[in-house]
C-alpha positions as CSV (number, residue, x, y, z in Angstrom):
1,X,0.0,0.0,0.0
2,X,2.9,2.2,0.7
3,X,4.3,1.3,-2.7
4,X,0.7,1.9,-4.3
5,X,0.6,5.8,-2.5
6,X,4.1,6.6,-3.2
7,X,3.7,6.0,-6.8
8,X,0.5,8.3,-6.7
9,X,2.1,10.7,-5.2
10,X,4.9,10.8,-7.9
11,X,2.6,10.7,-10.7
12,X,0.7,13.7,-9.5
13,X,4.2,15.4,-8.5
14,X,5.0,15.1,-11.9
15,X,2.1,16.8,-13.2
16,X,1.6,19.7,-10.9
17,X,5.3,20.5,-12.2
18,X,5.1,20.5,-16.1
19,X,2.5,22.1,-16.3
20,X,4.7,25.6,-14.7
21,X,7.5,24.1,-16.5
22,X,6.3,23.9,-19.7
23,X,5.2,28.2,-19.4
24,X,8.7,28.5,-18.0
25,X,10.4,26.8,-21.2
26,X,7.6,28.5,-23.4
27,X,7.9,32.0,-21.8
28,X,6.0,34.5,-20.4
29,X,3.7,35.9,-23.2
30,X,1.1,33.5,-23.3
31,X,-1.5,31.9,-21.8
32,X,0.2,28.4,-21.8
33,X,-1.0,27.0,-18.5
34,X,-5.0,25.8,-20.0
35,X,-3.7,24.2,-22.6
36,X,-1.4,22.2,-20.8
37,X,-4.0,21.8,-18.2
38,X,-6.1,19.9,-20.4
39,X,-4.0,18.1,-22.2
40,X,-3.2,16.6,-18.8
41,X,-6.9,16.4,-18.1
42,X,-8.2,14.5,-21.1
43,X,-6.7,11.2,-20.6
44,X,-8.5,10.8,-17.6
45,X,-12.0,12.5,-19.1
46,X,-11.5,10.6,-22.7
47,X,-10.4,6.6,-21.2
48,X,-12.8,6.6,-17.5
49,X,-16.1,4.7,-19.2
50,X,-13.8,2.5,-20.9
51,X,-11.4,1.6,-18.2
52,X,-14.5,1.7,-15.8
53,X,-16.6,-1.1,-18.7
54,X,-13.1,-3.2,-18.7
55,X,-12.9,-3.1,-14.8
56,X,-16.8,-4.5,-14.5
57,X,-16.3,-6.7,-17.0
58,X,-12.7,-8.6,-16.7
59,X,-11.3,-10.1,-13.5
60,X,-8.7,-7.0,-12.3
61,X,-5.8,-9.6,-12.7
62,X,-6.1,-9.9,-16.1
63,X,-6.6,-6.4,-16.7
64,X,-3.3,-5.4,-14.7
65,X,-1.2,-8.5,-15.9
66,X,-2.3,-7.5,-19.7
67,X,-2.0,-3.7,-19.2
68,X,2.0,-3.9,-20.1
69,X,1.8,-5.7,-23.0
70,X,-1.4,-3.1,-24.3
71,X,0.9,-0.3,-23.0
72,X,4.4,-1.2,-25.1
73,X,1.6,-2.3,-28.1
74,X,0.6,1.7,-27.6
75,X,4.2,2.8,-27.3
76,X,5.2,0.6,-30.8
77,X,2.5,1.8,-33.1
78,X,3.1,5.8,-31.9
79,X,6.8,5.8,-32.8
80,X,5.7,4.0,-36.1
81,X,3.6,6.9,-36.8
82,X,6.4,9.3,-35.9
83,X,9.4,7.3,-37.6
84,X,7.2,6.9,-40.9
85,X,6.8,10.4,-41.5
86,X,10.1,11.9,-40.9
């Protein structure tokens, strides 16, 4: 359980800080901080129902044991799409 907060805690870290980061590296003349803000956001508003459908309908050990192999599957086919265009 420790492992399971600490690793909350991180991910959350991480986005409470890129969002200033990224209107630090952009600079000061815009209004950078919504944007990134929901870019952040729409995972979480976009995948919900789903996740919550697969949750209700799969035994939650198949879902986490799979979730790797549906996660490097993700990984592959986006730098496919950005090694075929260049």
């Amino acid at each position: 359980m420790l492992i399971q907060a600490q690793n909350s805690f991180n991910e959350k870290g991480a986005q409470f800080l890129l969002i200033p980061l990224g209107v630090w590296l952009y600079g000061a003349e815009g209004d950078l901080e919504y944007p990134l803000g929901a870019i952040i956001v729409l995972p979480f508003i976009l995948f919900s129902p789903f996740v919550g459908w697969l949750s209700d309908r799969f035994c939650k050990a198949r879902i986490i044991n799979s979730w790797p192999c549906s996660r490097y599957a993700c990984w592959r086919a986006c730098t496919g799409a950005c090694t075929s265009t260049i």
